[in-house]
C-alpha positions in Angstrom: -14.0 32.6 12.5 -16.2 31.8 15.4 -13.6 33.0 18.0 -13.6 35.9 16.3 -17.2 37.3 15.8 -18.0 35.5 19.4 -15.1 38.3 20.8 -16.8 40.7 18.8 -20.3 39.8 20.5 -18.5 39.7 24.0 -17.2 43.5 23.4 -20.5 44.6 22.3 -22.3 43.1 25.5 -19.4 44.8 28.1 -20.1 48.3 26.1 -23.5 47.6 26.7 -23.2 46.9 30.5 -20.9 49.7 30.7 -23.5 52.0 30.0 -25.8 50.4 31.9 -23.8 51.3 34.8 -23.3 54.9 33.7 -26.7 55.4 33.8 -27.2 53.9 37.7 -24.0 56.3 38.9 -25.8 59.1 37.2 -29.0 58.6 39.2 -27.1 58.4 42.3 -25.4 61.5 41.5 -28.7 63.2 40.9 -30.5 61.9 44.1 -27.0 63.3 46.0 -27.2 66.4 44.4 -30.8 66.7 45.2 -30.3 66.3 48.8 -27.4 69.1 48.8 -29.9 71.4 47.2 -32.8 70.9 49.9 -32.3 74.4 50.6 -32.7 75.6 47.4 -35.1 77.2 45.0 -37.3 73.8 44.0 -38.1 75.2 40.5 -34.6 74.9 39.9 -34.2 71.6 41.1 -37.2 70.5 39.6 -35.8 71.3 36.3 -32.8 69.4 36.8 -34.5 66.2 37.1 -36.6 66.8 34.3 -33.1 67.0 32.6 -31.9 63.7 33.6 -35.4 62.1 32.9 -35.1 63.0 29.4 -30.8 62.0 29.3 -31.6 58.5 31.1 -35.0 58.1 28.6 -32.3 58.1 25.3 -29.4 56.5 26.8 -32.2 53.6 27.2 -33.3 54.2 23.3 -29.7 53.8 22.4 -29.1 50.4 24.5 -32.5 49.0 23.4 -30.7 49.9 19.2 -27.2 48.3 20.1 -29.5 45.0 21.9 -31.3 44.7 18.4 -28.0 45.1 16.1 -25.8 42.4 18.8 -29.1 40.3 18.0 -29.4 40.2 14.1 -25.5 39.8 14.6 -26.2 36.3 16.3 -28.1 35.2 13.8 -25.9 35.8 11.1 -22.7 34.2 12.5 -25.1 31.3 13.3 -26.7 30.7 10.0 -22.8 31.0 9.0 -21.9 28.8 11.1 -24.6 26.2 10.8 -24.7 22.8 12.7 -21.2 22.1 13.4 -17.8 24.7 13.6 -15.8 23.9 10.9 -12.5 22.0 11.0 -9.3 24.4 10.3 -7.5 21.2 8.6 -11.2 20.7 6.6 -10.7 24.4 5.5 -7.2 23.6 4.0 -8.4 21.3 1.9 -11.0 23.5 0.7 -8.8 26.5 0.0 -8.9 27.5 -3.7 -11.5 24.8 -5.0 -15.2 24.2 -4.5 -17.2 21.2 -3.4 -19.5 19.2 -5.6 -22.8 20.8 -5.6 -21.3 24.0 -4.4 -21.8 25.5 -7.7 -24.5 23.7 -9.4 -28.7 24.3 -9.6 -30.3 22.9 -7.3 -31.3 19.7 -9.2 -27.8 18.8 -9.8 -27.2 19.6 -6.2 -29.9 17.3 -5.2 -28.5 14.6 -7.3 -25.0 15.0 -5.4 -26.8 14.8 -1.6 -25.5 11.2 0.0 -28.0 8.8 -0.3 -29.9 7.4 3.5 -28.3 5.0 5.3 -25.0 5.2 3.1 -21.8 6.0 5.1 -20.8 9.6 4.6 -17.6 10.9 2.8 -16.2 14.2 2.6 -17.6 15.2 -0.7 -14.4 15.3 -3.1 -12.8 18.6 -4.4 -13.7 20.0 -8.0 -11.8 22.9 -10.1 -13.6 26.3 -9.4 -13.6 28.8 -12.2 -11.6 27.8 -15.5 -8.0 27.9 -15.5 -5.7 30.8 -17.7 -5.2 29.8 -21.2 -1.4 28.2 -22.2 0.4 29.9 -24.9 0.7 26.9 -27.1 3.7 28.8 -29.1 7.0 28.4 -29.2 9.0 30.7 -27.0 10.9 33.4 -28.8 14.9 33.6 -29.5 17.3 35.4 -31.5 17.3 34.0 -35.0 20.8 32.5 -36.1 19.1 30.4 -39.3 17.3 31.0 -42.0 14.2 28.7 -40.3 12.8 31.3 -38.1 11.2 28.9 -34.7 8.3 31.0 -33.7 5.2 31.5 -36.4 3.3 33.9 -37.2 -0.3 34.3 -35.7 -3.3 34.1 -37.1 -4.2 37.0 -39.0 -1.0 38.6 -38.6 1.7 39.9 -41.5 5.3 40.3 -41.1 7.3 41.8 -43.4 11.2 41.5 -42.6 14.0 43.2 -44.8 17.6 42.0 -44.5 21.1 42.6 -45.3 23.6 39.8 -45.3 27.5 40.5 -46.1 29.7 37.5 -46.7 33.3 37.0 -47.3 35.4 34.6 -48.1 39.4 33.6 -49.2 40.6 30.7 -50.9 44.0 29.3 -51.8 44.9 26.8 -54.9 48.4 26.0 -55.5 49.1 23.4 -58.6 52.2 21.9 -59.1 53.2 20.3 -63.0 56.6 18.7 -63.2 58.7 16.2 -61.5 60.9 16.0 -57.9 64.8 15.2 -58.4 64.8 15.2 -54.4 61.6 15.9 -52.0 63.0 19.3 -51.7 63.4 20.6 -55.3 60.9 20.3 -58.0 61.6 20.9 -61.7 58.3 22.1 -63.4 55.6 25.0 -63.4 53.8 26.4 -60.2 50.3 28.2 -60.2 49.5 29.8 -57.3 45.6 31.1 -57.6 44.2 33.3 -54.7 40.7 34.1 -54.8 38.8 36.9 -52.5 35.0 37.0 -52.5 32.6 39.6 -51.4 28.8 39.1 -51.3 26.1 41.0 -50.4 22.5 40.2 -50.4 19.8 42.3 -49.4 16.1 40.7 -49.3 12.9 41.5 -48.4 10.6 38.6 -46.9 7.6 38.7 -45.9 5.1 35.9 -43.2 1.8 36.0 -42.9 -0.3 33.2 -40.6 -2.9 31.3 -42.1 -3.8 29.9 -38.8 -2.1 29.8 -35.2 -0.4 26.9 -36.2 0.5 27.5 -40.2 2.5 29.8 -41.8 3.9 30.7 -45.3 6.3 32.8 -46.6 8.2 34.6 -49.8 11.6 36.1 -50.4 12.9 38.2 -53.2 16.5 38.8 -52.3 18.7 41.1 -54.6 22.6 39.7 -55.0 25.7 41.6 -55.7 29.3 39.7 -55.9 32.4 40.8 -56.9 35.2 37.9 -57.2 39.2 39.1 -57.1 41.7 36.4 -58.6 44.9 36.6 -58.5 47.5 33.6 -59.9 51.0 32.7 -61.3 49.2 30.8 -64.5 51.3 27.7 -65.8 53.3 27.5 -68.7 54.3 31.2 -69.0 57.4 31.0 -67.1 56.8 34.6 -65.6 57.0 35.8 -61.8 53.8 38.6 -62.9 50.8 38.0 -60.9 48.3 38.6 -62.4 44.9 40.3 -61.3 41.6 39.2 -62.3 38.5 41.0 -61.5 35.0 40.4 -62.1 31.1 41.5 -60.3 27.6 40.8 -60.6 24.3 41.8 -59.6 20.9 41.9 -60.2 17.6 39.5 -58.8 18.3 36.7 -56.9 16.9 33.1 -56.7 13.1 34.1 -55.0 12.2 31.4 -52.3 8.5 30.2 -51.4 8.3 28.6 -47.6 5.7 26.9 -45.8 5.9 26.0 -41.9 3.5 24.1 -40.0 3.9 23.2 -35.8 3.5 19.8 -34.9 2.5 20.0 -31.5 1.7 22.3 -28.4 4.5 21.8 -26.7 5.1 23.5 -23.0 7.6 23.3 -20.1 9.9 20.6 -19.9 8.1 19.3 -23.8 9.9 20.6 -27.5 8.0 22.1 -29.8 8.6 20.6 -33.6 7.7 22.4 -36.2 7.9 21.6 -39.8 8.9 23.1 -43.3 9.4 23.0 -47.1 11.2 25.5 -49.1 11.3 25.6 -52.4 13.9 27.7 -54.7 12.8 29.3 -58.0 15.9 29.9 -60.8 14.6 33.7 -61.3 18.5 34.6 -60.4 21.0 34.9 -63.2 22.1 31.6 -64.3 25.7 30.6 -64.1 25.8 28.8 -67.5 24.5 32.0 -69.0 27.0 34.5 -68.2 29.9 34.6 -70.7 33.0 32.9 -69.6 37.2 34.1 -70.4 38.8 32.4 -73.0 41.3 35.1 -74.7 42.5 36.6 -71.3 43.0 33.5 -69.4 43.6 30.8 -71.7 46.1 27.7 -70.8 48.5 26.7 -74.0 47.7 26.8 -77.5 44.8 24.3 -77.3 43.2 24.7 -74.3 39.7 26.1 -74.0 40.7 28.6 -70.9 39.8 28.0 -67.2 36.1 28.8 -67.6 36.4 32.3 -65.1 33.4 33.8 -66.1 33.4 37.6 -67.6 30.0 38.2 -65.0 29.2 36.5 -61.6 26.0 34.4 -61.4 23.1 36.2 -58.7 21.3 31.9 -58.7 22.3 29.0 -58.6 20.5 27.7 -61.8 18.7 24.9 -60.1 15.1 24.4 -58.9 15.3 23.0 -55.5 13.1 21.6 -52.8 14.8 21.8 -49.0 12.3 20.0 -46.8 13.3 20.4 -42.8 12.5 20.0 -39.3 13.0 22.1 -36.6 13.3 21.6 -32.6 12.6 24.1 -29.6 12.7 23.3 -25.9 12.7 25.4 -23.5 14.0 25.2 -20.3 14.3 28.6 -18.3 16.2 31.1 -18.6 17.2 28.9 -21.6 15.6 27.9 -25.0 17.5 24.7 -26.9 16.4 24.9 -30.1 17.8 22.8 -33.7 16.9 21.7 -37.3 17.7 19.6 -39.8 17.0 19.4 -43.6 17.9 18.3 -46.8 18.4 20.5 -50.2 17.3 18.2 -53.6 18.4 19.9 -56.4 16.6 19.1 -59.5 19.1 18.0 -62.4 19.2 19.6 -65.6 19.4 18.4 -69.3 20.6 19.9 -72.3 23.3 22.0 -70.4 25.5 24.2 -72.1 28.2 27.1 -70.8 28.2 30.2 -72.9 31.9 31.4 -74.2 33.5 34.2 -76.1 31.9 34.8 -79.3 28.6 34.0 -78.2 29.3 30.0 -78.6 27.9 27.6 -76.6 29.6 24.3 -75.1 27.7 21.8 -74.5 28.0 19.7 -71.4 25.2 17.5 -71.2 23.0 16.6 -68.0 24.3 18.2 -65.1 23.4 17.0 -61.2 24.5 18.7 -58.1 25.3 17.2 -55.2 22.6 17.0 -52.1 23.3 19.4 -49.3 22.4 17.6 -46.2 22.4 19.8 -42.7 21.9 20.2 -39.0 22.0 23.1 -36.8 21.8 23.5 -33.2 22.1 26.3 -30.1 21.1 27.8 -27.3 19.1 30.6 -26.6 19.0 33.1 -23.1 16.9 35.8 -22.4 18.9 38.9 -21.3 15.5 40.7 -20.1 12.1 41.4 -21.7 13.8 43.2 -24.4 16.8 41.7 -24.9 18.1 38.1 -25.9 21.4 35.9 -27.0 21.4 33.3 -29.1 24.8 30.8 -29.8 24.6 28.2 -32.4 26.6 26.0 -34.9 25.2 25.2 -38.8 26.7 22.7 -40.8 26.3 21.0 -44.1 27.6 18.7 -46.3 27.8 19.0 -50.2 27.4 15.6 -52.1 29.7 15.5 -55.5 28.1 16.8 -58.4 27.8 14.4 -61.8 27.5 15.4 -65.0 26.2 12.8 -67.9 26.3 10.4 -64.7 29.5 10.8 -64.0 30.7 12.0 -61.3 32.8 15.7 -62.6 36.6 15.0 -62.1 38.0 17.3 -59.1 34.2 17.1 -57.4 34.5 16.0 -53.9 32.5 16.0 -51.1 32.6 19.5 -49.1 31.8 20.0 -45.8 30.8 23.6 -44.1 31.1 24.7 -40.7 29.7 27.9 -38.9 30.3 29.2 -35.5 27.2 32.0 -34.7 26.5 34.4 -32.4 23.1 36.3 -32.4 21.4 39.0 -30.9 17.7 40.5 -30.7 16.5 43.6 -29.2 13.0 44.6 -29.2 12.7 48.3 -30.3 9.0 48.4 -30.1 5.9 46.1 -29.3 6.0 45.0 -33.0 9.4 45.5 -34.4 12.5 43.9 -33.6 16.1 44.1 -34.4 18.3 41.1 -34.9 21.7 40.6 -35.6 24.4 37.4 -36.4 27.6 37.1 -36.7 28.8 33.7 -38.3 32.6 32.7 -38.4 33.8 29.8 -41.1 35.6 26.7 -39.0 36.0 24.6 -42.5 38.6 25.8 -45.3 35.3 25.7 -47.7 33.4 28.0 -45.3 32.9 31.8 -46.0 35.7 33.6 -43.4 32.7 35.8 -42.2 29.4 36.5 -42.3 26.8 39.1 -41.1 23.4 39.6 -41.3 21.3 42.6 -39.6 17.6 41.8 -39.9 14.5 43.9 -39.1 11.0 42.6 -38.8 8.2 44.3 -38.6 4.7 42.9 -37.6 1.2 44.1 -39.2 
């Protein structure tokens, strides 16, 4: 800096010598041309001079300006500079923070001066101004599970309707009889096929109660239709034989509280917490009527239970507490949950049949559904993002009068999914999965388009 303004002052001075010269030459010039002229008229020359009098008189009012401004110049860089230049490696350190005192009154500052006779120290660098604030939420990806990562804010409502299609195919072959040789068997064969088509719409909506907790209801409305078709034992016919049935109406509604754990940041997960409960406003499966004239087995048998109407709930109260992961790690978000679904058993059971009967069947328990998720999400650009995952869960045996119910064996479910988000506007976003069943239990597809829309 003091090279600088000191070229500066040494420019101004040779400008100001320059003209200082100028004015000399144009002297000379006049006395020269005031010897040529002797013989001229003297008036004439007379008012020449004057001319130049006047020309030299505010060339030297202009010099005598420039002399003042150079001066008050000085000073300035001077009372920049103060005592002592200072050091280029001083002014790196210095860059972008302030000294102690720098900023404070003038009491404080006094307080900070080094004390007489103490040996001095380069007085240490302090924060100046107050950094940006950190978004302490979790970055956003393309949902794949039902556990959306990101909360809502504070103040803010979201209101998200849904469409999920699901289908899936099963294949049940029951041999009765006896083997002469592996290869032939001497008996009845029923060969059962059944095709599954669901389709849930729902409406959900969020709102924050603070930046950190969030709740949430669903109301989802259910529609199935079940195909069957089978080779039934003991007929002795090569017939298939078709059997359809459908439901619909109000699903199971679902209440949902999330709360974040942590801040979280770069290189540090975010966890974030829930509890779901399940209501049993859906159409319970022991109250739809089940076959017994169509599909009954043998004189005595009390049919194969196929109900006449699909269930839209599952008939059971049920608590699903979980716990859900985000890191990020750019251009990539790692994110996961696990959680575990406790469903209350029930007492007094019965299944309704033909004739408006009842069976009764006791106390029945379902099996615990225990599950983990994980994936990966990447940021396409400020609109767009992928998301890959894998969900799977594992259904405990169901018991009924503390028994565990003959056939019931542990089932395990595995989904492959692929998601994808695309912001249509500043506060609605599209999103849609694709899941594909890996397990024989799994639903072949699934598909779920989602909307959410922020208030």
């Amino acid at each position: 800096m003091q090279g600088l303004l000191s070229g500066e002052t040494m420019r101004h001075l040779y400008f100001l010598q320059l003209g200082t010269a100028g004015v000399s030459a144009l002297l000379l010039s006049a006395a020269a041309q005031a010897q040529q002229v002797v013989g001229s008229d003297q008036d004439d020359l007379v008012t020449r001079l004057d001319s130049m009098k006047a020309q030299l008189i505010e060339q030297r009012h202009l010099l005598e300006v420039l002399r003042e401004s150079l001066q008050a110049q000085q000073r300035r860089i001077d009372a920049l500079q103060g005592s002592e230049p200072i050091a280029n490696d001083r002014l790196a350190i210095q860059r972008g923070t302030g000294l102690q005192g720098a900023y404070l009154s003038p009491a404080d500052a006094q307080d900070n001066q080094p004390t007489p006779g103490a040996p001095s120290s380069t007085p240490k660098p302090v924060p100046v101004g107050q950094a940006p604030s950190r978004d302490s939420r979790p970055p956003e990806v393309a949902p794949l599970f039902e556990q959306p990562g990101v909360l809502t804010p504070r103040g803010k409502y979201v209101l998200e309707p849904s469409m999920q299609f699901g289908y899936s195919s099963s294949n049940r072959v029951s041999l009765v009889g006896y083997t002469i040789i592996p290869a032939l068997l001497i008996g009845l064969i029923d060969v059962r096929e059944v095709k599954r088509n669901t389709f849930t719409a729902a409406l959900t909506g969020r709102t924050g109660l603070s930046n950190r907790f969030e709740v949430e209801v669903r109301v989802p409305y259910v529609y199935r239709s079940d195909a069957t078709v089978s080779r039934e034992l003991f007929t002795g016919t090569a017939v298939e034989r078709v059997f359809d049935t459908s439901g619909r109406g109000l699903g199971d509604i679902e209440m949902a509280a999330r709360y974040q754990l942590n801040n979280g940041g770069a290189d540090k997960a975010y966890y974030v917490a829930g509890l779901r409960f399940k209501t049993r406003t859906g159409r319970d499966p022991f109250d739809v009527v089940t076959d017994c004239t169509r599909r009954c087995v043998g004189e005595n048998a009390t049919g194969t239970g196929l109900p006449l109407d699909l269930p839209t709930g599952s008939g059971f109260y049920s608590l699903q507490p979980s716990l859900t992961w985000l890191f990020p790690s750019d251009p990539a978000v790692f994110f996961g949950s696990i959680s575990y679904l406790h469903s209350f058993k029930r007492n007094d059971v019965s299944r309704l049949v033909l004739g408006g009967l009842r069976e009764p069947l006791g106390t029945v328990d379902p099996g615990k559904i225990f599950g983990v998720n994980f994936g990966i999400g990447l940021a396409l650009n400020e609109k767009a993002s992928l998301s890959l995952g894998y969900d799977h869960s594992s259904i405990g045996r169901t018991r009924q009068n503390g028994v565990t119910v003959p056939g019931s064996v542990r089932t395990q479910l595995g989904t492959l999914l692929m998601g994808y988000s695309y912001r249509l506007a500043k506060d609605r976003t599209l999103n849609i999965s694709v899941g594909a069943g890996l397990t024989r239990d799994t639903p072949d597809v699934s598909i779920s388009v989602r909307l959410p829309t922020t208030f």
